[in-house]
DSSP file (Angstrom, degrees, kcal/mol; ACC not computed):
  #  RESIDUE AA STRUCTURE BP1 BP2  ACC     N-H-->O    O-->H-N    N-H-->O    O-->H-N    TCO  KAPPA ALPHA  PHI   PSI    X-CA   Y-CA   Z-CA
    1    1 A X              0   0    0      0, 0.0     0, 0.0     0, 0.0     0, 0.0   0.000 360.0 360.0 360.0 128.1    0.0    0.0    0.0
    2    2 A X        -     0   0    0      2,-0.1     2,-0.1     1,-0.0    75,-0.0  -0.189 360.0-107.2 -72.5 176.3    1.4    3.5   -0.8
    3    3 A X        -     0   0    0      1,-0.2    -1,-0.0     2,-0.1     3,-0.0  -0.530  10.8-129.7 -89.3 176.2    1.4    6.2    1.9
    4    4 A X  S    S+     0   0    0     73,-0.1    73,-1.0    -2,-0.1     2,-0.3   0.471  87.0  55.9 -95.2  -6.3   -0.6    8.9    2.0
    5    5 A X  E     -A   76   0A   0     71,-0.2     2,-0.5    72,-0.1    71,-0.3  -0.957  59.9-151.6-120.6 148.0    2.2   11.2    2.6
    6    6 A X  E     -A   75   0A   0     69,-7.1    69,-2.5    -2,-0.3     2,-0.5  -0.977  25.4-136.9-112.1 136.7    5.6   12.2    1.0
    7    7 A X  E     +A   74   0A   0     99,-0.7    67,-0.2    -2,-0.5    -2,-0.0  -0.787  28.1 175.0 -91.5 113.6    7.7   13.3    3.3
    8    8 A X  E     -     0   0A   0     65,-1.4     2,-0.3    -2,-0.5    95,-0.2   0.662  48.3 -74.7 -98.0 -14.5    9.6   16.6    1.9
    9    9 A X  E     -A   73   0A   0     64,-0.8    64,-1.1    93,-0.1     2,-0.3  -0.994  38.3 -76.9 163.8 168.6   11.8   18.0    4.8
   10   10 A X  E     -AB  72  50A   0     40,-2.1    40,-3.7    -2,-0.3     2,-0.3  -0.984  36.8-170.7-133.4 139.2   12.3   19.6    7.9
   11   11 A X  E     -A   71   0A   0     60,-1.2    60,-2.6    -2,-0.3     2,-0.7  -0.802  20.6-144.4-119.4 157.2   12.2   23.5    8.1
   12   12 A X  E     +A   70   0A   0     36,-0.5    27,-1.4    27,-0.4     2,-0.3  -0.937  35.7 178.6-125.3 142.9   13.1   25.2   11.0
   13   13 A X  E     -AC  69  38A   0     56,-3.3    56,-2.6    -2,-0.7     2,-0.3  -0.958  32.0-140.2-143.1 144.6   10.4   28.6   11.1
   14   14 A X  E     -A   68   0A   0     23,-1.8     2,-0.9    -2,-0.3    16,-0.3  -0.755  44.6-111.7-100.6 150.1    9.6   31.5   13.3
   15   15 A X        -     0   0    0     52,-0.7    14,-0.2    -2,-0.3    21,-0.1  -0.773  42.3 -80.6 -92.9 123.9    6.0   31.7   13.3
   16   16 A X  B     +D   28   0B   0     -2,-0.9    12,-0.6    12,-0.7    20,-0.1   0.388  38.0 173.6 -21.4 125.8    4.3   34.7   11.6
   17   17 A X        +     0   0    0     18,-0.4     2,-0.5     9,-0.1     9,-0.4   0.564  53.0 112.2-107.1 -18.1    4.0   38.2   13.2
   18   18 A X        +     0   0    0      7,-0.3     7,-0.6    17,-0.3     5,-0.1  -0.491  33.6 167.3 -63.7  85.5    2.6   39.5   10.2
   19   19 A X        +     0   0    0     -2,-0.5     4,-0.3     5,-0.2     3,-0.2   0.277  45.6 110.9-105.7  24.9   -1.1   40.5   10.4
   20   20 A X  S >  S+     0   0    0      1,-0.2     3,-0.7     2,-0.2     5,-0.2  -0.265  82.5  23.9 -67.6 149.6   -1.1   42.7    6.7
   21   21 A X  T 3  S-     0   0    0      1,-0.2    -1,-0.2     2,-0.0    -3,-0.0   0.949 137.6 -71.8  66.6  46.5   -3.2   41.0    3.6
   22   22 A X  T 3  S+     0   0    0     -3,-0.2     2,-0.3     1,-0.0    -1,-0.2   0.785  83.8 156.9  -9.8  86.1   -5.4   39.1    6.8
   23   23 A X    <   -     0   0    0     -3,-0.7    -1,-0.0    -4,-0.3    -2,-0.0  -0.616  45.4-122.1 -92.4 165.5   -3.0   37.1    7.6
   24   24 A X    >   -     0   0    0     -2,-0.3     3,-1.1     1,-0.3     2,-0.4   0.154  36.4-133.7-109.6  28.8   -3.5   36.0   11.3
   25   25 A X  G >   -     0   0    0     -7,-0.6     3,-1.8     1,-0.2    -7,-0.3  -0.339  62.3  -3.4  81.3-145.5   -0.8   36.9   12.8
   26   26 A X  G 3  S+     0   0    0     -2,-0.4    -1,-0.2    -9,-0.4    -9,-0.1   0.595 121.5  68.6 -76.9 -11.2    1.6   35.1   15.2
   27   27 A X  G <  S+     0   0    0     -3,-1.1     2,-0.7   -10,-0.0    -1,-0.3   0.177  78.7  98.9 -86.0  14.7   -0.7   32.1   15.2
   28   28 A X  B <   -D   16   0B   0     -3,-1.8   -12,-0.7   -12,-0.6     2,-0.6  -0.695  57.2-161.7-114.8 152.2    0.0   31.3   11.9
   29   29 A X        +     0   0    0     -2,-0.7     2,-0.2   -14,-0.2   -14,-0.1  -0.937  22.2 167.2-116.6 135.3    2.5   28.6   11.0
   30   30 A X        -     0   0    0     -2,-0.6     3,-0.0   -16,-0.3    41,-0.0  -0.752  37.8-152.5-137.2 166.3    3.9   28.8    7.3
   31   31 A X  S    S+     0   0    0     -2,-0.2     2,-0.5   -18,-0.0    -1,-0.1   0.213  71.2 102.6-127.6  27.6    6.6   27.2    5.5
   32   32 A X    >>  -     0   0    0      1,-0.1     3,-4.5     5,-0.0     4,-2.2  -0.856  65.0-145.1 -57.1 102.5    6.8   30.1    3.3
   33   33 A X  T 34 S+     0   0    0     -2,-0.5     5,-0.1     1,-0.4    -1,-0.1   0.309  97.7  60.9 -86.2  18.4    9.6   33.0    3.6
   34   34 A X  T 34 S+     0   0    0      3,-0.1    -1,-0.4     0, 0.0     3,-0.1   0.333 118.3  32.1 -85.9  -5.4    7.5   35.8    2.6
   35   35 A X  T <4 S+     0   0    0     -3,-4.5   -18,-0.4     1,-0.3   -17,-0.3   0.752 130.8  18.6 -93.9 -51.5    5.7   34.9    5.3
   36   36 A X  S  < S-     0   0    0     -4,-2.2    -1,-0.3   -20,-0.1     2,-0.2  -0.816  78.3-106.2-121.0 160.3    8.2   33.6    7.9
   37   37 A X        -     0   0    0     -2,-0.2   -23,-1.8     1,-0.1     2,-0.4  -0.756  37.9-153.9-100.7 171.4   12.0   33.9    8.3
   38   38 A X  B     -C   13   0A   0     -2,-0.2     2,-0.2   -25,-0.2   -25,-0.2  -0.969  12.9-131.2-138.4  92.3   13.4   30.4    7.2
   39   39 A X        -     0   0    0    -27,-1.4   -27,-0.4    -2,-0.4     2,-0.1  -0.520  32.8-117.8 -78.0 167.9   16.9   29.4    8.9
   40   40 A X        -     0   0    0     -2,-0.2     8,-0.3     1,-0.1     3,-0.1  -0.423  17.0-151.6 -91.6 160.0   19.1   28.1    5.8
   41   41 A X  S    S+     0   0    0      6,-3.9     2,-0.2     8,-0.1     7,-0.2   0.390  77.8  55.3-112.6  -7.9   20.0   24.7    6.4
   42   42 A X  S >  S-     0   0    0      5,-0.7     3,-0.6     1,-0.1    -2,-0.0  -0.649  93.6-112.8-131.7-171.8   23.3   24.8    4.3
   43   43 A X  T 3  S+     0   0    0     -2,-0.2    -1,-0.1     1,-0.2    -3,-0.1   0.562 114.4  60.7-133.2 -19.7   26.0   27.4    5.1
   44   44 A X  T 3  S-     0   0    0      3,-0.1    -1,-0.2     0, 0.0    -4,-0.0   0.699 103.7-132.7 -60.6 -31.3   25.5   29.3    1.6
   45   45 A X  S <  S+     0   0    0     -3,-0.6    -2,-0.1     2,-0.2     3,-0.1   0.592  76.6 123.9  80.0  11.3   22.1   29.9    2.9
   46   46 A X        +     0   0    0      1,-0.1     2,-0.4    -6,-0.0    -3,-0.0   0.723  65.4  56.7 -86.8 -59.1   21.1   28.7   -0.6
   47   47 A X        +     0   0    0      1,-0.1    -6,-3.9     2,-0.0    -5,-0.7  -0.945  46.6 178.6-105.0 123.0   18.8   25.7    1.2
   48   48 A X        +     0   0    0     -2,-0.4   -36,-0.5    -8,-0.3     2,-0.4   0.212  58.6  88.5-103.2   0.0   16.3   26.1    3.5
   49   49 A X        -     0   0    0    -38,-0.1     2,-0.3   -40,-0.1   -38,-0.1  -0.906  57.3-155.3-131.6 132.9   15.4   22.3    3.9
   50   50 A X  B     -B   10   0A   0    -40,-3.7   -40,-2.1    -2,-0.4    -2,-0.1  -0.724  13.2-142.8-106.2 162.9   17.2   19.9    6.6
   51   51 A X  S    S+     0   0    0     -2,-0.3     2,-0.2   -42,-0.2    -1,-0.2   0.846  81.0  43.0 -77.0 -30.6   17.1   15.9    5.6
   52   52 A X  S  > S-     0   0    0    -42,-0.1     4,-0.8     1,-0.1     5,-0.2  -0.805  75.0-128.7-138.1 156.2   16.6   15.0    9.3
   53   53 A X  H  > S+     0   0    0      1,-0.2     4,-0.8    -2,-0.2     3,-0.1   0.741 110.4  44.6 -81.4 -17.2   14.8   16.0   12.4
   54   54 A X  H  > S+     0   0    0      2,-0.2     4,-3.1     1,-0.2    -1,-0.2   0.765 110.4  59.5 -94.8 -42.0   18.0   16.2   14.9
   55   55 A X  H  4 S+     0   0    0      1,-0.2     4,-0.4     2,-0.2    -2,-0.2   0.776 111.2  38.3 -40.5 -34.2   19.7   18.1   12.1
   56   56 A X  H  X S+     0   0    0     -4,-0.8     4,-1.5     2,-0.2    -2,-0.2   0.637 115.1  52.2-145.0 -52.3   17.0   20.7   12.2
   57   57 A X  H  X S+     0   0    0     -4,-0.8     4,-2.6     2,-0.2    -2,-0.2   0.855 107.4  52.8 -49.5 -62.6   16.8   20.5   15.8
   58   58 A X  H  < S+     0   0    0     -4,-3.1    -2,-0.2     2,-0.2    -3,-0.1   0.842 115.6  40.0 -45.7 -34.8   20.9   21.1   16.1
   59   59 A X  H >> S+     0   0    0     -4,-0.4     4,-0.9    -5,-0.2     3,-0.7   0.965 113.8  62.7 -98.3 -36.0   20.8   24.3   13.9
   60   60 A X  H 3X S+     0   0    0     -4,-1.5     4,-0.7     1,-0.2     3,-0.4   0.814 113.2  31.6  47.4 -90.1   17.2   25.0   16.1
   61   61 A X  H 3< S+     0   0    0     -4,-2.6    -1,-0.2     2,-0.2    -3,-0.1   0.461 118.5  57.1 -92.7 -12.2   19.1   25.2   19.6
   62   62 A X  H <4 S+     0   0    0     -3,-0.7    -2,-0.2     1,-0.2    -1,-0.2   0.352 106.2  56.3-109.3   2.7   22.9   27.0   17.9
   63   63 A X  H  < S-     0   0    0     -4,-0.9    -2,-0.2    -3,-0.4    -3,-0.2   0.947  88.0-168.1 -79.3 -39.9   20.8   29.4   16.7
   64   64 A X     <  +     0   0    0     -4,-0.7     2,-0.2     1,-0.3    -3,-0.1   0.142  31.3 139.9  80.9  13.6   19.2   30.6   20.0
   65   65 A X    >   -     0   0    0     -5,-0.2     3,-0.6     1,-0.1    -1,-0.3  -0.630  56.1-123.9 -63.4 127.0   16.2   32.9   18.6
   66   66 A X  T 3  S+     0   0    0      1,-0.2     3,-0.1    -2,-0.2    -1,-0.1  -0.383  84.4  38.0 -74.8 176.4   13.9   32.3   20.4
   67   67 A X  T 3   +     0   0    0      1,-0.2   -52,-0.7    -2,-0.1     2,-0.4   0.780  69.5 138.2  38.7  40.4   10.5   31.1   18.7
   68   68 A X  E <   -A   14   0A   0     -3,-0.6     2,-0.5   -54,-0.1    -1,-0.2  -0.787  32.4-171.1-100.1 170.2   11.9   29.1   16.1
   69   69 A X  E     -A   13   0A   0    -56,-2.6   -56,-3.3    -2,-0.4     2,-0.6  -0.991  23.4-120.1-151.4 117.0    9.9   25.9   15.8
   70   70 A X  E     -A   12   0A   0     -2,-0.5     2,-0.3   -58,-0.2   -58,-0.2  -0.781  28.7-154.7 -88.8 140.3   11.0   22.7   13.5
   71   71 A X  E     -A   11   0A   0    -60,-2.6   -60,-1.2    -2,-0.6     2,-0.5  -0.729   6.4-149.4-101.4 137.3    8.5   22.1   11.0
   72   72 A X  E     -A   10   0A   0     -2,-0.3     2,-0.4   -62,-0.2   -62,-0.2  -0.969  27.1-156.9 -99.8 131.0    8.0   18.4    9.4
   73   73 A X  E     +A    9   0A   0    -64,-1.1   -65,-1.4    -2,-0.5   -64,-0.8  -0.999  20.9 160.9-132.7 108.3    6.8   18.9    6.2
   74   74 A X  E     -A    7   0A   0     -2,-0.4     2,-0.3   -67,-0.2   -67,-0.2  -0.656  24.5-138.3-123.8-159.5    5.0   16.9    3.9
   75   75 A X  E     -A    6   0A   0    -69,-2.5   -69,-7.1    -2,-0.2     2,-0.4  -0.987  41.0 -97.1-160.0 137.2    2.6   16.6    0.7
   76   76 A X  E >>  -A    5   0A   0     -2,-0.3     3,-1.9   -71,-0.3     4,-1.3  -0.442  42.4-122.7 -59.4 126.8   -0.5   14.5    0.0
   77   77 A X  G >4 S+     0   0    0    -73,-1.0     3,-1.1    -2,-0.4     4,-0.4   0.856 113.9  50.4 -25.7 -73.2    1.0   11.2   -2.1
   78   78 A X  G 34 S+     0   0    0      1,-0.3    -1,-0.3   -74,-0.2     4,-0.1   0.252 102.4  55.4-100.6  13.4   -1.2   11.9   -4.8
   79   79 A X  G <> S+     0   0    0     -3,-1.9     4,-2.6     2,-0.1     3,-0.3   0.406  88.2  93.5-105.2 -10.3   -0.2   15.8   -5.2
   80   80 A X  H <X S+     0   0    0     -4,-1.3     4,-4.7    -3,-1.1     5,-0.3   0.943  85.2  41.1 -38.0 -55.7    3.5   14.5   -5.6
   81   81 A X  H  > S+     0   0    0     -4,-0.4     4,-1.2     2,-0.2    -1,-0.2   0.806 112.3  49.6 -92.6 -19.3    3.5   14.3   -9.1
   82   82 A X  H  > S+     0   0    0     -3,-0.3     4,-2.5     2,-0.1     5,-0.2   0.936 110.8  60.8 -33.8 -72.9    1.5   17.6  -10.0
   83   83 A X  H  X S+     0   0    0     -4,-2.6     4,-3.8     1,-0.3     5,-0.4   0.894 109.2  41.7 -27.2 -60.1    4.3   19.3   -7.4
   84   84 A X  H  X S+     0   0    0     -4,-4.7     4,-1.5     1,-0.3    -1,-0.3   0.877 101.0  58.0 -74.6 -29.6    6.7   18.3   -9.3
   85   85 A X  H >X S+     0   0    0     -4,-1.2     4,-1.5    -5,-0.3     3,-0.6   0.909 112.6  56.4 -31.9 -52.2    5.7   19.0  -12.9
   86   86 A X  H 3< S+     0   0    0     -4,-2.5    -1,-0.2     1,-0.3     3,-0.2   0.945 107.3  45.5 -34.0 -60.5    5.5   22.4  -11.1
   87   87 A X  H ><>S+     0   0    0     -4,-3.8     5,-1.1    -3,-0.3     3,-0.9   0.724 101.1  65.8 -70.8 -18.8    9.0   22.4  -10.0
   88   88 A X  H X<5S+     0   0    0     -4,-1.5     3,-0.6    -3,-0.6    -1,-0.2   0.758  96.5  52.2 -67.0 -35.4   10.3   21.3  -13.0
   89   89 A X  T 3<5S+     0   0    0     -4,-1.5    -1,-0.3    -5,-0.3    -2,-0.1  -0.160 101.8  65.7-105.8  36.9    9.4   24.4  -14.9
   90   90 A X  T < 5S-     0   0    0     -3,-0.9    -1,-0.2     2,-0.0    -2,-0.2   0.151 112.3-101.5-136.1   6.3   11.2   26.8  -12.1
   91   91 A X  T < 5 +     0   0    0     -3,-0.6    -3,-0.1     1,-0.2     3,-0.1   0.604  59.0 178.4  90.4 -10.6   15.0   25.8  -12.4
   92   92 A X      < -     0   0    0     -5,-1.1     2,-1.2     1,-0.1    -1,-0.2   0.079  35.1-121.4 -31.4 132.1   14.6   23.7   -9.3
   93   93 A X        -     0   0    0      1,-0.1     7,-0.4    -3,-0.1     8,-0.4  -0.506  32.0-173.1 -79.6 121.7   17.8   21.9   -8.5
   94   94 A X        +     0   0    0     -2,-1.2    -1,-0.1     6,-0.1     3,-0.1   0.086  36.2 121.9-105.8  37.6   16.7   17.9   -8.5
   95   95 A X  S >  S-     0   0    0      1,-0.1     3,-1.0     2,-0.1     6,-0.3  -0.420  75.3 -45.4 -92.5-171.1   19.9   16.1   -7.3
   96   96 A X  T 3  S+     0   0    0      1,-0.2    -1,-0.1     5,-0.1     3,-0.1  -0.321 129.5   4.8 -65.9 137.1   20.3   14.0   -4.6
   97   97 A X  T 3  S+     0   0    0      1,-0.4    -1,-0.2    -3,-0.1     2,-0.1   0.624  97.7 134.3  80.1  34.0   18.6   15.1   -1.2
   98   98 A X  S <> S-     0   0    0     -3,-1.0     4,-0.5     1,-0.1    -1,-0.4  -0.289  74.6-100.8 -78.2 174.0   17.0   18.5   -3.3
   99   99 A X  H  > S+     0   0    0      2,-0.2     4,-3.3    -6,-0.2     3,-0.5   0.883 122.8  43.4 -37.3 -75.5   13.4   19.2   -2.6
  100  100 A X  H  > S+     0   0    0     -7,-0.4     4,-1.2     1,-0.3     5,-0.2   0.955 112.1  56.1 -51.6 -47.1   12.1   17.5   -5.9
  101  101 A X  H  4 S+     0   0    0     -8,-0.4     4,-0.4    -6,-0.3     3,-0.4   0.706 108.8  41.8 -70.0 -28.4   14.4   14.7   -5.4
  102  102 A X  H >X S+     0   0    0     -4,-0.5     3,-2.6    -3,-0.5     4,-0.7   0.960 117.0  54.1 -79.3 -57.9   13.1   13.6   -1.7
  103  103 A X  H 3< S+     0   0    0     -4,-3.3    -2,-0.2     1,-0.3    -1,-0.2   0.709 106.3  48.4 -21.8 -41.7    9.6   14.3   -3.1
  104  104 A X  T 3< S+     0   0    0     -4,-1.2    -1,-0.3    -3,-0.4    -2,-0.2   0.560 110.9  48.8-101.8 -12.6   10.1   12.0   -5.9
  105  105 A X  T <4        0   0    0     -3,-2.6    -1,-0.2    -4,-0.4    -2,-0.2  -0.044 360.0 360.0-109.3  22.1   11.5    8.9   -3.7
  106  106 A X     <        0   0    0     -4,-0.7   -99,-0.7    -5,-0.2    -3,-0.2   0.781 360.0 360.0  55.3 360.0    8.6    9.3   -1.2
């Protein structure tokens, strides 16, 4: 049986202060960095998405802002293959342990 979810990441997110455009404010949880700031997961700051939940957790607790929050991130199974078509046609990088590429091994 396939899953129902694809597992895409872990983000590490401040949660939204932003009430412009009704947005709700500090209750809202995003993984979007026009909405929330997003620490980079790779030292270029280039990638925003950690492979593992202790990774994500490590850069989490050596940053020391408070209200950052790791996010587990996934996508309905059967929006996978839409997604990517998506991604495909933005220059997305698909090599191993990219976005598209976790996406596409479930």
């Amino acid at each position: 049986m396939e899953p129902g979810y694809a597992l895409a990441g872990y983000l590490v997110a401040t949660r939204s202060e932003r009430r412009e455009n009704g947005l709700p404010g500090p209750d809202l949880v995003s993984m979007s960095e026009c909405v929330v700031d997003l620490l980079p997961a790779d030292s270029d700051g280039r990638d925003d998405w950690f492979d593992g939940p202790r990774e994500a957790e490590v850069a989490r607790e050596q940053d020391g802002r408070p209200g950052l929050h790791v996010l587990g991130v996934g996508f309905a199974a059967a929006d996978v293959p839409g997604l990517l078509a998506d991604v495909a046609t933005d220059e997305w990088d698909f090599s191993a342990g990219s976005l598209p590429e976790r996406l596409a091994r479930h």
